[in-house]
mmCIF entry with sequence, helices, sheets and N, C-alpha, C, O atoms, coordinates in Angstrom:
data_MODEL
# 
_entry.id   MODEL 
# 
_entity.id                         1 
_entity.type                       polymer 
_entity.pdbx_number_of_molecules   1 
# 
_entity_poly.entity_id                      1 
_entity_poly.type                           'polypeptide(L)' 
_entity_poly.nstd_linkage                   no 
_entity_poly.nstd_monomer                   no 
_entity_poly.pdbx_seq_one_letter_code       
;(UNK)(UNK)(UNK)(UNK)(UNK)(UNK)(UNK)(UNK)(UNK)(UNK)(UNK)(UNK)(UNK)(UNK)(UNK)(UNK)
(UNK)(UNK)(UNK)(UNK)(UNK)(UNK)(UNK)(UNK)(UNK)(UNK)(UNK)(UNK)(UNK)(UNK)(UNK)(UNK)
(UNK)(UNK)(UNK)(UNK)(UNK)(UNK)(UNK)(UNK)(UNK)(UNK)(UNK)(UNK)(UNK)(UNK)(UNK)(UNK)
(UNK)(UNK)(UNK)
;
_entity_poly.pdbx_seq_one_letter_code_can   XXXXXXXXXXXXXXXXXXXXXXXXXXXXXXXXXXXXXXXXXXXXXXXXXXX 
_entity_poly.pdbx_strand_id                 A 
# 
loop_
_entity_poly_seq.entity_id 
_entity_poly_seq.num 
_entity_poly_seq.mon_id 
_entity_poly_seq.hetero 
1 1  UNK n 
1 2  UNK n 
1 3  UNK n 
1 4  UNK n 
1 5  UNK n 
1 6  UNK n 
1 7  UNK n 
1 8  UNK n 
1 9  UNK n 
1 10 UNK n 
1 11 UNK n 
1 12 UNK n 
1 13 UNK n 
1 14 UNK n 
1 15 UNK n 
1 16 UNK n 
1 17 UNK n 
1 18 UNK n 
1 19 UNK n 
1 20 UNK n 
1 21 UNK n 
1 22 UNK n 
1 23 UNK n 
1 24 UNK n 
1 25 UNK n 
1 26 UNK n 
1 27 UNK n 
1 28 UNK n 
1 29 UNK n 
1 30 UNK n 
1 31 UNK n 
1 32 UNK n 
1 33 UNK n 
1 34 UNK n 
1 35 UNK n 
1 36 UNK n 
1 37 UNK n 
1 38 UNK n 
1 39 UNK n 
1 40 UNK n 
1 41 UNK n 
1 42 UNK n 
1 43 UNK n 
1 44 UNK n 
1 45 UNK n 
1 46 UNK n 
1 47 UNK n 
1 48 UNK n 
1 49 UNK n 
1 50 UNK n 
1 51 UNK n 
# 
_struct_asym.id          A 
_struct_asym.entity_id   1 
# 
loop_
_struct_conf.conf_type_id 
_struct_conf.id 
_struct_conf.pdbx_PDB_helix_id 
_struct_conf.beg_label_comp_id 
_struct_conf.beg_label_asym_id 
_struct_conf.beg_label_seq_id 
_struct_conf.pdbx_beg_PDB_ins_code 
_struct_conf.end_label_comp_id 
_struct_conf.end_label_asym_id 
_struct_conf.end_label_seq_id 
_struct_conf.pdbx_end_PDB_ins_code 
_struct_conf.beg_auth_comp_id 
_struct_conf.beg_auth_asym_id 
_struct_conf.beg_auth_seq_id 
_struct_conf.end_auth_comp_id 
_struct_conf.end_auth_asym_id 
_struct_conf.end_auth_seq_id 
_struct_conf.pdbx_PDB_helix_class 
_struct_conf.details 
_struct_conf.pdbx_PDB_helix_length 
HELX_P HELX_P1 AA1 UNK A 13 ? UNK A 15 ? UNK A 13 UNK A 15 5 ? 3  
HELX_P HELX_P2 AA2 UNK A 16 ? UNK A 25 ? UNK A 16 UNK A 25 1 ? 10 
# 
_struct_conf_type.id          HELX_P 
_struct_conf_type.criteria    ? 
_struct_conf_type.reference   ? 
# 
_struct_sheet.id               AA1 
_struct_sheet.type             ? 
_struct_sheet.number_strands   3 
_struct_sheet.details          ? 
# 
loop_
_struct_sheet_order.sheet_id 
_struct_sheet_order.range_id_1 
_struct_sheet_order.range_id_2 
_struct_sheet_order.offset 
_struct_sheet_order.sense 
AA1 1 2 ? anti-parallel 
AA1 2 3 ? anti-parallel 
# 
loop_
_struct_sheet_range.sheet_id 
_struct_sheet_range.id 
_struct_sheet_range.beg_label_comp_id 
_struct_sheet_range.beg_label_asym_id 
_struct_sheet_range.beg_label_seq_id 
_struct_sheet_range.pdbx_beg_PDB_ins_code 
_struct_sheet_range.end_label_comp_id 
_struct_sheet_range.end_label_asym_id 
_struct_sheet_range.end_label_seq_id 
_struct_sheet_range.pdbx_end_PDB_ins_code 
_struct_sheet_range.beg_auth_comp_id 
_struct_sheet_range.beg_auth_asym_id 
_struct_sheet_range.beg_auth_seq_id 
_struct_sheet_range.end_auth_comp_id 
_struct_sheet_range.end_auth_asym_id 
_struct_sheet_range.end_auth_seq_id 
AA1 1 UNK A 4  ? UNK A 9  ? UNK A 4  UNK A 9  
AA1 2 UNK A 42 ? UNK A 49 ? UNK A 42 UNK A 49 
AA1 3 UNK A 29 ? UNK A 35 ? UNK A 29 UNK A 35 
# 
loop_
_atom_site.group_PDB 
_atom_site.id 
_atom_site.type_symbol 
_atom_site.label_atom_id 
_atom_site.label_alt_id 
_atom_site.label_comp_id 
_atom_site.label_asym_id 
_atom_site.label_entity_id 
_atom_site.label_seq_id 
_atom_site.pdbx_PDB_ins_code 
_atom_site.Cartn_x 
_atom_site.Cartn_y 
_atom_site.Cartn_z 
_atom_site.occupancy 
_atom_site.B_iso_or_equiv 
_atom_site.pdbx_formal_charge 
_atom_site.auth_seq_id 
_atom_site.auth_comp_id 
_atom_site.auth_asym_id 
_atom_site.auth_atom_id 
_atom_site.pdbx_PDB_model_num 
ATOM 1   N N  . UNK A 1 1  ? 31.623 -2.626  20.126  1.00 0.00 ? 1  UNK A N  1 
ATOM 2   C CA . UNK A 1 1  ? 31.323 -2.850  18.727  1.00 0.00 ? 1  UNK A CA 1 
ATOM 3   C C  . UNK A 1 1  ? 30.332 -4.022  18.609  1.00 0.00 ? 1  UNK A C  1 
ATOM 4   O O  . UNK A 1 1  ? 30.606 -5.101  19.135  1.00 0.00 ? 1  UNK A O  1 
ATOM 5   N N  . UNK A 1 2  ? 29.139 -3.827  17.903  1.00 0.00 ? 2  UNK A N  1 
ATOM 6   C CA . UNK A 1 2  ? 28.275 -5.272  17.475  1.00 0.00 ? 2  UNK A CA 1 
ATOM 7   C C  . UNK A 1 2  ? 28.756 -6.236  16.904  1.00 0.00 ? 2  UNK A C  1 
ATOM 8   O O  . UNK A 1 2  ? 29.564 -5.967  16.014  1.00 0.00 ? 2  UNK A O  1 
ATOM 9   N N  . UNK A 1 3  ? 28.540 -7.302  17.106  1.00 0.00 ? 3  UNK A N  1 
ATOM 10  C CA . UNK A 1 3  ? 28.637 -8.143  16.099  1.00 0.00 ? 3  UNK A CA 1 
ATOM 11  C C  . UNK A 1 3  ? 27.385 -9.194  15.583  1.00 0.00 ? 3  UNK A C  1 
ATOM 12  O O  . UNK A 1 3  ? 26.435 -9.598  16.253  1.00 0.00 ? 3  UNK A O  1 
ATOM 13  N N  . UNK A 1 4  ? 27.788 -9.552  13.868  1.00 0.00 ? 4  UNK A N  1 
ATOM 14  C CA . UNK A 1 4  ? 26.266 -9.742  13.739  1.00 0.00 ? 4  UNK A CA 1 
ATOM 15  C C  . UNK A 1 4  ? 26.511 -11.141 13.163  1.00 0.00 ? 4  UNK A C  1 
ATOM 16  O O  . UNK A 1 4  ? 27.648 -11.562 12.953  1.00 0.00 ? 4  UNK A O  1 
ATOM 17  N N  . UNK A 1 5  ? 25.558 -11.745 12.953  1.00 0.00 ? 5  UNK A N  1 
ATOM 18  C CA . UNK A 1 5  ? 25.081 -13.324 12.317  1.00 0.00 ? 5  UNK A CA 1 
ATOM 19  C C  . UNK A 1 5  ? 24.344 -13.109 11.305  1.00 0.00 ? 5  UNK A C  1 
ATOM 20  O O  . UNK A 1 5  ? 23.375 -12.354 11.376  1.00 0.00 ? 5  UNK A O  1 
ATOM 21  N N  . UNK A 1 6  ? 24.719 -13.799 10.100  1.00 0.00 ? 6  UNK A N  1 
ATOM 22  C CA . UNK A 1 6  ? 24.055 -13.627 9.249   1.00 0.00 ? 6  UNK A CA 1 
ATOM 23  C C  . UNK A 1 6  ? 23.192 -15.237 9.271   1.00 0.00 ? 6  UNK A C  1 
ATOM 24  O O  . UNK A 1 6  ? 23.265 -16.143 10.101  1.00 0.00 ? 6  UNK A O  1 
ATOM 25  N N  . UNK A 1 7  ? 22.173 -15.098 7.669   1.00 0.00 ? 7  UNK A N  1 
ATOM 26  C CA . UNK A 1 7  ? 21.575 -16.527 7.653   1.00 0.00 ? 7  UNK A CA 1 
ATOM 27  C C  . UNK A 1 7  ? 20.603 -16.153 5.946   1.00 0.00 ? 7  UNK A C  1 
ATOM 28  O O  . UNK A 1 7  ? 20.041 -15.166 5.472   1.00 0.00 ? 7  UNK A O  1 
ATOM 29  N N  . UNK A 1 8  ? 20.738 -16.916 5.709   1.00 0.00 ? 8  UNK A N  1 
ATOM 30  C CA . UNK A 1 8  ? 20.429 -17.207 3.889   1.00 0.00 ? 8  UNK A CA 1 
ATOM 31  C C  . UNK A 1 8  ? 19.135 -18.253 4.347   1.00 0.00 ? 8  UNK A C  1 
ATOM 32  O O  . UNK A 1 8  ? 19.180 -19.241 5.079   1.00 0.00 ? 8  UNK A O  1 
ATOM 33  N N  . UNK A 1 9  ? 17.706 -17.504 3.461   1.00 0.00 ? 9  UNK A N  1 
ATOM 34  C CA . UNK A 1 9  ? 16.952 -18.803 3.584   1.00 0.00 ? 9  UNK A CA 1 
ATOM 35  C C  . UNK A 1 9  ? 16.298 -18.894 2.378   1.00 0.00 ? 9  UNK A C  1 
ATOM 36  O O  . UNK A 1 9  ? 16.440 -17.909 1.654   1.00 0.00 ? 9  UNK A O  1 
ATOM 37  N N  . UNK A 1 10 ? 15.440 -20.034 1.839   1.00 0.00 ? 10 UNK A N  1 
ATOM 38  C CA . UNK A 1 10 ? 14.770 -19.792 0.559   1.00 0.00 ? 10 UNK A CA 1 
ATOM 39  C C  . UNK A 1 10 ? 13.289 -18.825 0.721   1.00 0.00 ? 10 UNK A C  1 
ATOM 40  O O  . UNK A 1 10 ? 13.365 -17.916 1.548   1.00 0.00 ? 10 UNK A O  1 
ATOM 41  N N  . UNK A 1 11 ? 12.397 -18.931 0.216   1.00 0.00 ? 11 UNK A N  1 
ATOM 42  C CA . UNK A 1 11 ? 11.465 -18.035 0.638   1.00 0.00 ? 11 UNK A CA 1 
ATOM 43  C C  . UNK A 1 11 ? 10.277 -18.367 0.161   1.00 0.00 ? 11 UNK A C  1 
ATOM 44  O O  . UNK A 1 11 ? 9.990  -17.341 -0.456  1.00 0.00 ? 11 UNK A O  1 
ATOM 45  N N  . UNK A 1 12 ? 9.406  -19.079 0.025   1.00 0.00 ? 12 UNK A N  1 
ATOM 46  C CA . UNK A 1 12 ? 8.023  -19.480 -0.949  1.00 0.00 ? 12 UNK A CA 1 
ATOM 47  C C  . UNK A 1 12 ? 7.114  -18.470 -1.406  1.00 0.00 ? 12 UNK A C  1 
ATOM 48  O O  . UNK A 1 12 ? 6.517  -17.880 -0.505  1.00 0.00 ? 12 UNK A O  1 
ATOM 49  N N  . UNK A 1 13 ? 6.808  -18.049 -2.839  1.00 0.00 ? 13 UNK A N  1 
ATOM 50  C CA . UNK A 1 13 ? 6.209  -16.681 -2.890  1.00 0.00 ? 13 UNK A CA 1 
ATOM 51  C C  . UNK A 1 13 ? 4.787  -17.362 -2.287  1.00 0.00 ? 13 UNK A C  1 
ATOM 52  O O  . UNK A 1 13 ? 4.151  -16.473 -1.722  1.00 0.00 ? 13 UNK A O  1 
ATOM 53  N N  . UNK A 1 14 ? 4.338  -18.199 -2.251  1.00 0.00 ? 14 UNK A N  1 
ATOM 54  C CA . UNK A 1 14 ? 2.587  -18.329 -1.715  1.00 0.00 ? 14 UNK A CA 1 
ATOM 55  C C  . UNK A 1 14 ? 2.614  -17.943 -0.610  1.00 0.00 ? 14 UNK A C  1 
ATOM 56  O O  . UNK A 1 14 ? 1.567  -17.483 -0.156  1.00 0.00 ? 14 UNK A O  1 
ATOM 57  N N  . UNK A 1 15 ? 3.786  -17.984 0.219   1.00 0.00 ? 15 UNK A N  1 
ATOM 58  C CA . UNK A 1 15 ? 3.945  -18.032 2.125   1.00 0.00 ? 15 UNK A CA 1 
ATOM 59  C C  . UNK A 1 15 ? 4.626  -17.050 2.386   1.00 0.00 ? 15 UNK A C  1 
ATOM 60  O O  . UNK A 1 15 ? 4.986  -17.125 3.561   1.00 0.00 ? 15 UNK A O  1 
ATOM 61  N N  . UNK A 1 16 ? 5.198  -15.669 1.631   1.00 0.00 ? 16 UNK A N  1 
ATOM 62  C CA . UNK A 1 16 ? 6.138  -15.011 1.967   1.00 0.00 ? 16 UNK A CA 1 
ATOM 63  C C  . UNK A 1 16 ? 5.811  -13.931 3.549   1.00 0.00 ? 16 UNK A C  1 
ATOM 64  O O  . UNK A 1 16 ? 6.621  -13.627 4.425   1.00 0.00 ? 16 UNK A O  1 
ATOM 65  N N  . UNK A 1 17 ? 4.693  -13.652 3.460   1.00 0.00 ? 17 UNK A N  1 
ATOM 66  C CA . UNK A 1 17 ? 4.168  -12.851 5.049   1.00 0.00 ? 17 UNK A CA 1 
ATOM 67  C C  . UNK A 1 17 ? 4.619  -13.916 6.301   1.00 0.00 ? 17 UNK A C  1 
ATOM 68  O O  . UNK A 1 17 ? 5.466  -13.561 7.121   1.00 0.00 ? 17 UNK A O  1 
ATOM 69  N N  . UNK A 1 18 ? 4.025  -15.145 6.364   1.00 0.00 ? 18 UNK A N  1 
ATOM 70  C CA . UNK A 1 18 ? 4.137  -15.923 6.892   1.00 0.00 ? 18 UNK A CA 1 
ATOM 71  C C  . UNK A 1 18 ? 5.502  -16.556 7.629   1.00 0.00 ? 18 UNK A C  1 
ATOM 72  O O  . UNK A 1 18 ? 5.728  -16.925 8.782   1.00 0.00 ? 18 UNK A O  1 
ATOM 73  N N  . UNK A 1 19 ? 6.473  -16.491 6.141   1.00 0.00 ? 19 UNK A N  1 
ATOM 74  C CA . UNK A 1 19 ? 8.133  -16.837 6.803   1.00 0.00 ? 19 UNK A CA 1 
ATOM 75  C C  . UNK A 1 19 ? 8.523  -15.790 7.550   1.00 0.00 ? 19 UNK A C  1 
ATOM 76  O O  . UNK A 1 19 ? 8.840  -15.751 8.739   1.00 0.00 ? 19 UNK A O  1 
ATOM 77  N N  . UNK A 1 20 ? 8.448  -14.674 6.474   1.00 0.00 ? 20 UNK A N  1 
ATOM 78  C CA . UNK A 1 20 ? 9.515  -13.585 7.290   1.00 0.00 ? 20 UNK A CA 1 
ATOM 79  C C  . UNK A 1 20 ? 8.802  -13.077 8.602   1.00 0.00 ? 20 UNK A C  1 
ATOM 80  O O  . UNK A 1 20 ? 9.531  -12.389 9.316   1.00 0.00 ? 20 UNK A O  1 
ATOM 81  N N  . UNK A 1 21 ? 7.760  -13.246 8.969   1.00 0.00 ? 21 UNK A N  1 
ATOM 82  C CA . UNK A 1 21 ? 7.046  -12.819 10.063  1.00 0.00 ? 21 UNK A CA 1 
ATOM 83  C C  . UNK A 1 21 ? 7.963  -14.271 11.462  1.00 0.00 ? 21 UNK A C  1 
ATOM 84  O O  . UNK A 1 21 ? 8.215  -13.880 12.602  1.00 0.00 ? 21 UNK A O  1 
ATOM 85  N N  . UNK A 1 22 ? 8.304  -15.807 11.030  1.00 0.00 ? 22 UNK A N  1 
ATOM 86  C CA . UNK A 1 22 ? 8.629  -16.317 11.884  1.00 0.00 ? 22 UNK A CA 1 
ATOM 87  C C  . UNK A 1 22 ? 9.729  -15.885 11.981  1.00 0.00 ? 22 UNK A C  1 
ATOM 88  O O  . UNK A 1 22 ? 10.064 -15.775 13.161  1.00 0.00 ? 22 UNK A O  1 
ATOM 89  N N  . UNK A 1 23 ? 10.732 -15.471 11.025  1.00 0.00 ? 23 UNK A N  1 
ATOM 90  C CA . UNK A 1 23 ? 12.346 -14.654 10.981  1.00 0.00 ? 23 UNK A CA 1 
ATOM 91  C C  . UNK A 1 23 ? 11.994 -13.951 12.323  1.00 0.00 ? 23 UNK A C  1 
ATOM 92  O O  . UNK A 1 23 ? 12.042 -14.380 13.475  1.00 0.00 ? 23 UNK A O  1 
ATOM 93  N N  . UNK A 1 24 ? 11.635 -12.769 11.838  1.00 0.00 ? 24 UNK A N  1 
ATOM 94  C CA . UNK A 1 24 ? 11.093 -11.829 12.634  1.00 0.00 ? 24 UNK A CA 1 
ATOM 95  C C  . UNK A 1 24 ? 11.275 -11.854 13.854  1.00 0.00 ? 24 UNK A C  1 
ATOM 96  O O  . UNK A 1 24 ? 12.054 -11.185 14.534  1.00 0.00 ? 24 UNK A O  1 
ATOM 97  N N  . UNK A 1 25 ? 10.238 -12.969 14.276  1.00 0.00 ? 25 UNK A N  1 
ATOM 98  C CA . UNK A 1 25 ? 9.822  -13.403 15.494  1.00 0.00 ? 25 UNK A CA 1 
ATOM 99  C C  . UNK A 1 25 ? 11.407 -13.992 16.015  1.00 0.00 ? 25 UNK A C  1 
ATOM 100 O O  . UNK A 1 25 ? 11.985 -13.349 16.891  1.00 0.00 ? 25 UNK A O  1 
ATOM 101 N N  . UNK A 1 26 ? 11.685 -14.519 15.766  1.00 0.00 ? 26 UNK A N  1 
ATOM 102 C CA . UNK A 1 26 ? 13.646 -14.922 16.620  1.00 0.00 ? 26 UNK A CA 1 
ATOM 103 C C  . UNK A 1 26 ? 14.596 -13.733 16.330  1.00 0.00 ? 26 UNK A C  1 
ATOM 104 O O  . UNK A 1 26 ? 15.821 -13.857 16.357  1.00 0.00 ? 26 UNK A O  1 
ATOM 105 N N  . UNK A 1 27 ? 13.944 -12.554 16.047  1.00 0.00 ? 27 UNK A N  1 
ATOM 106 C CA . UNK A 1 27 ? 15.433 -11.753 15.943  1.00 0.00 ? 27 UNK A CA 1 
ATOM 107 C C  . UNK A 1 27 ? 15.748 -11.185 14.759  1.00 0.00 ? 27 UNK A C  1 
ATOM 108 O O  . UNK A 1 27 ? 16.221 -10.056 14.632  1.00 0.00 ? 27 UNK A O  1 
ATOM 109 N N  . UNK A 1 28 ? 15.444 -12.103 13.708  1.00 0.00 ? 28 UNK A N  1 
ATOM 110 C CA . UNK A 1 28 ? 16.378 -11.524 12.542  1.00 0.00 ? 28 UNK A CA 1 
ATOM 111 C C  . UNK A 1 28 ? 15.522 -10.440 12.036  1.00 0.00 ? 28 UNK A C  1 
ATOM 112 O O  . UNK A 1 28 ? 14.327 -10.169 12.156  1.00 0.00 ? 28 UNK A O  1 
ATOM 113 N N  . UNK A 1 29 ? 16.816 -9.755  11.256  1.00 0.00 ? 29 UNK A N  1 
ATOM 114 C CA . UNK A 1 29 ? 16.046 -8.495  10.500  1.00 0.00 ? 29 UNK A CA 1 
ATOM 115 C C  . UNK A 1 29 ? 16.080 -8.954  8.845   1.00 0.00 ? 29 UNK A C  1 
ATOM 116 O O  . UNK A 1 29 ? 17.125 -9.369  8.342   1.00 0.00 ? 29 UNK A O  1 
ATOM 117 N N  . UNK A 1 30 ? 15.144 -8.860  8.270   1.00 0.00 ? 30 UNK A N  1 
ATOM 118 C CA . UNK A 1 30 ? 15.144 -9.110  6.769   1.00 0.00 ? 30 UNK A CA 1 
ATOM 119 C C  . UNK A 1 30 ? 16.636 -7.502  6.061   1.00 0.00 ? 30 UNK A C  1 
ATOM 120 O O  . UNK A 1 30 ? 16.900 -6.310  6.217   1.00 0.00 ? 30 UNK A O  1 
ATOM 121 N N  . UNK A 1 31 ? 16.950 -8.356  5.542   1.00 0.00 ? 31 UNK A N  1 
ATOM 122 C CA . UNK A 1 31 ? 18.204 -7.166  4.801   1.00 0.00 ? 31 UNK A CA 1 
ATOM 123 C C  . UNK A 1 31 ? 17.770 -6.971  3.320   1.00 0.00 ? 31 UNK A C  1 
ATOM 124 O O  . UNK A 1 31 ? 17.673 -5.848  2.824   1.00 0.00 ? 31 UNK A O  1 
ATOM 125 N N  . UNK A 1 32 ? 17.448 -8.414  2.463   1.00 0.00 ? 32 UNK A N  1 
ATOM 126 C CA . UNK A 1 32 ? 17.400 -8.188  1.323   1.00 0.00 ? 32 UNK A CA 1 
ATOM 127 C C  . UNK A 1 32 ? 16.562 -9.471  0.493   1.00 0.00 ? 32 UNK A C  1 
ATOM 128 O O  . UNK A 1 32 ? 16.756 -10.471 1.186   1.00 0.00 ? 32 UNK A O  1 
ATOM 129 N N  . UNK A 1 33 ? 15.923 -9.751  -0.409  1.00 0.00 ? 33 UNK A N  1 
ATOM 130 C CA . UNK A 1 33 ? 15.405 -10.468 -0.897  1.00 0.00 ? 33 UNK A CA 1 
ATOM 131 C C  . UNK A 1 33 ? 15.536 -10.367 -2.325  1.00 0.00 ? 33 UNK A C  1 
ATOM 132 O O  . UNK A 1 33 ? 15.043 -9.415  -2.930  1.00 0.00 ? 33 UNK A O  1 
ATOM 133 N N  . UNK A 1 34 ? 16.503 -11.772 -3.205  1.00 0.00 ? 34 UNK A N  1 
ATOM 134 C CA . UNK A 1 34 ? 17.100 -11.346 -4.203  1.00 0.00 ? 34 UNK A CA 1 
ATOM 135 C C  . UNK A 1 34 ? 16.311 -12.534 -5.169  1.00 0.00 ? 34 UNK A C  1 
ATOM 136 O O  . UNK A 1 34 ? 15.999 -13.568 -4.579  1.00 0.00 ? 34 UNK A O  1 
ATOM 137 N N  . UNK A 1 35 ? 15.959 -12.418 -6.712  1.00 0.00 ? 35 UNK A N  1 
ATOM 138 C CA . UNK A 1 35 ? 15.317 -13.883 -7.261  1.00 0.00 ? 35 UNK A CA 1 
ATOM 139 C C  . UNK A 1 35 ? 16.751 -15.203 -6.982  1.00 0.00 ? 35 UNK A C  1 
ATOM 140 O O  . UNK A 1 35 ? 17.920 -15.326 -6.617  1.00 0.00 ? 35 UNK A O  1 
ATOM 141 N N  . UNK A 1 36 ? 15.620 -15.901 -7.453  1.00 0.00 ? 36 UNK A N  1 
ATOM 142 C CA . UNK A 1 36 ? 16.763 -17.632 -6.992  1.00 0.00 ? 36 UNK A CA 1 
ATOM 143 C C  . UNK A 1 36 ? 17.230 -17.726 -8.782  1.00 0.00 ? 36 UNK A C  1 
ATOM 144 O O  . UNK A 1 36 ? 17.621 -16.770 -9.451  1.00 0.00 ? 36 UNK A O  1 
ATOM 145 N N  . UNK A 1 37 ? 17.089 -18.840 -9.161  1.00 0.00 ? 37 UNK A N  1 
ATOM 146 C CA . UNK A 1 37 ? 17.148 -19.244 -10.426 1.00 0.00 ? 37 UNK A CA 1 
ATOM 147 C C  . UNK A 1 37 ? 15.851 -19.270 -10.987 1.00 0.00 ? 37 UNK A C  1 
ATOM 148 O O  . UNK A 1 37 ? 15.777 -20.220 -11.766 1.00 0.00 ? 37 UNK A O  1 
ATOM 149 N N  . UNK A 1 38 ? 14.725 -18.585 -10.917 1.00 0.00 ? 38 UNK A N  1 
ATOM 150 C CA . UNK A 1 38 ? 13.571 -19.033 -11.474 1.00 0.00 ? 38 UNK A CA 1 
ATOM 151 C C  . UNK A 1 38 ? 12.693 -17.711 -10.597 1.00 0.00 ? 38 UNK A C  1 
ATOM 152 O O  . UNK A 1 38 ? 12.656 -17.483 -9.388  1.00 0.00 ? 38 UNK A O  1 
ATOM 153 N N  . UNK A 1 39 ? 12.064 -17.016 -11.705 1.00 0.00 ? 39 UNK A N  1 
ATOM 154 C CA . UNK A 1 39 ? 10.978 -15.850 -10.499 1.00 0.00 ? 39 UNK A CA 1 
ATOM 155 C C  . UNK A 1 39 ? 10.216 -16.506 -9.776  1.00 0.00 ? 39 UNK A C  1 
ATOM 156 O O  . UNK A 1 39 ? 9.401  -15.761 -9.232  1.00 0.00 ? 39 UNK A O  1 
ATOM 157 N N  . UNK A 1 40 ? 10.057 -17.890 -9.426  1.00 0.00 ? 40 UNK A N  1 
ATOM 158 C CA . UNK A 1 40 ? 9.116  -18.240 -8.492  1.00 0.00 ? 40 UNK A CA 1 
ATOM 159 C C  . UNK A 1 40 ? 9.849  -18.556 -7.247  1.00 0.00 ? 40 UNK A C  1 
ATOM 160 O O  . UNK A 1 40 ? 9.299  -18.545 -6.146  1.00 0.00 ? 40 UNK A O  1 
ATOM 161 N N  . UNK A 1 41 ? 11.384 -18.902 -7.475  1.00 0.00 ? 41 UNK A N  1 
ATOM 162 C CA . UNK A 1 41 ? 12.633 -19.113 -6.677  1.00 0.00 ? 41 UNK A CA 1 
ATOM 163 C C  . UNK A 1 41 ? 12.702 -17.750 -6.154  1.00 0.00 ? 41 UNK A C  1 
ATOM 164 O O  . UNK A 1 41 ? 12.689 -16.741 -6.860  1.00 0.00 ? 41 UNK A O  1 
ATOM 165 N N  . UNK A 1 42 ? 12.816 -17.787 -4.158  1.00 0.00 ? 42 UNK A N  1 
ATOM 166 C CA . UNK A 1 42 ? 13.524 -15.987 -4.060  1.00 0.00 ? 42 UNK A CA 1 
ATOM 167 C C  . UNK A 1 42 ? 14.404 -15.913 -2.508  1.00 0.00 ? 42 UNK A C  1 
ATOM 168 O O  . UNK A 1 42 ? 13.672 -15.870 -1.520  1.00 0.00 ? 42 UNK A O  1 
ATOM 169 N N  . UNK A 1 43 ? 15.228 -15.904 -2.371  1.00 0.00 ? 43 UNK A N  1 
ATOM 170 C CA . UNK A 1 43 ? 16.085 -15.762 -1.347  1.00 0.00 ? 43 UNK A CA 1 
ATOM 171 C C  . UNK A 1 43 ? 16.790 -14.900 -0.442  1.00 0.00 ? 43 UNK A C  1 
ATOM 172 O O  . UNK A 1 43 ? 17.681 -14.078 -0.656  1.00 0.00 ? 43 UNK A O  1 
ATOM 173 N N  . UNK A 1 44 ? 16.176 -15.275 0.674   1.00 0.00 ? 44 UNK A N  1 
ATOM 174 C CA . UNK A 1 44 ? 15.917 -14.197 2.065   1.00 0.00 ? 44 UNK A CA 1 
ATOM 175 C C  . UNK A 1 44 ? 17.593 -14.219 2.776   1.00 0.00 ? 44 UNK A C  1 
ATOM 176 O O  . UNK A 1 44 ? 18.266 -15.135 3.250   1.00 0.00 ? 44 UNK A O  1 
ATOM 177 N N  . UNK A 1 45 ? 17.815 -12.956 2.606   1.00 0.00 ? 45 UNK A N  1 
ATOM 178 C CA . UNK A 1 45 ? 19.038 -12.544 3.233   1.00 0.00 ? 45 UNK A CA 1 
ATOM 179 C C  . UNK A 1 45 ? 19.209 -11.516 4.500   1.00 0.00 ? 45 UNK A C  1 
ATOM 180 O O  . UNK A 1 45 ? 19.184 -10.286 4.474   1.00 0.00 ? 45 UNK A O  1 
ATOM 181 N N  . UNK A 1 46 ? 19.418 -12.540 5.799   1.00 0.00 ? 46 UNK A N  1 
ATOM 182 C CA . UNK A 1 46 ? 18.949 -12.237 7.003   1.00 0.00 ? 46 UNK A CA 1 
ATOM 183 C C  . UNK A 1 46 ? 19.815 -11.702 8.219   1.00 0.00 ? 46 UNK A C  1 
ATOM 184 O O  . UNK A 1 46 ? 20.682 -12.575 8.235   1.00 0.00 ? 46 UNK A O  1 
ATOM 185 N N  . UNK A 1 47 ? 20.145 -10.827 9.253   1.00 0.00 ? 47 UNK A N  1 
ATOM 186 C CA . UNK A 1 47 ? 20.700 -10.521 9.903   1.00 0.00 ? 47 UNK A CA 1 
ATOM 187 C C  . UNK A 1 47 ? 20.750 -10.076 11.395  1.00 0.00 ? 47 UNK A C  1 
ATOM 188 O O  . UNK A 1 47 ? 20.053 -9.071  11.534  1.00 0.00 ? 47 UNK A O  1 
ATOM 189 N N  . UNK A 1 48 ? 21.193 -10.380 12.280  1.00 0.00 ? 48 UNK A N  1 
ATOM 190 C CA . UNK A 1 48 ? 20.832 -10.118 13.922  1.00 0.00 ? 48 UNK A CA 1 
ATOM 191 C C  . UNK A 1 48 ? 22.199 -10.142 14.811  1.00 0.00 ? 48 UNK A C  1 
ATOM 192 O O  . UNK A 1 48 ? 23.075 -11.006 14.791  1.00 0.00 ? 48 UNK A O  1 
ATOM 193 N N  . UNK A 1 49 ? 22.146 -9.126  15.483  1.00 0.00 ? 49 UNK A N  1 
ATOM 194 C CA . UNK A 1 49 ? 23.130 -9.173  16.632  1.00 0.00 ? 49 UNK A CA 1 
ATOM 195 C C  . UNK A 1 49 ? 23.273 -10.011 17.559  1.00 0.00 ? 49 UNK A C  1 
ATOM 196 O O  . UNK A 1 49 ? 22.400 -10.292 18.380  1.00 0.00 ? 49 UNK A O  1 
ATOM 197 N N  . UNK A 1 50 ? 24.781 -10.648 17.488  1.00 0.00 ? 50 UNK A N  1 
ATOM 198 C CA . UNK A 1 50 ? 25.339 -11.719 18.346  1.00 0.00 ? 50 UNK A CA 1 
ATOM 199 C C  . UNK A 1 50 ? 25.203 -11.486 19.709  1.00 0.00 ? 50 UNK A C  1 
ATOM 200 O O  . UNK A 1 50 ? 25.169 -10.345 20.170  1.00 0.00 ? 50 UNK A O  1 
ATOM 201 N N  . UNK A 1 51 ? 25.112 -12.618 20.467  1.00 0.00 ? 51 UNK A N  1 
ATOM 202 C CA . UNK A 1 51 ? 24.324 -12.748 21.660  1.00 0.00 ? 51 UNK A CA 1 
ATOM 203 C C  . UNK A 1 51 ? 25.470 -13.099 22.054  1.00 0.00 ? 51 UNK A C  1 
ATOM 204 O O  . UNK A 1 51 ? 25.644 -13.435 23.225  1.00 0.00 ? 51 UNK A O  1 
# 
């Protein structure tokens, strides 16, 4: 059976290619991206199998 790790990050809309591309790069898989308190606020909800 997998098991997984999660991880919550904020997200900058000017930089958004940029973050999730370093996510990316260590593993994680983007799951979901939800607004913060503010549409310029937006928060990356992240996931990868335990090592």
């Amino acid at each position: 059976m997998k098991k997984w790790e999660y991880l919550t990050a904020p997200v900058l809309i000017h930089n958004t290619k940029m973050i999730l591309d370093n996510f990316g790069s260590d593993g994680w898989e983007l799951v979901q991206i939800l607004q913060g308190a503010t549409p310029e606020q937006l928060v990356a909800y992240f996931k990868r199998e335990k090592q």
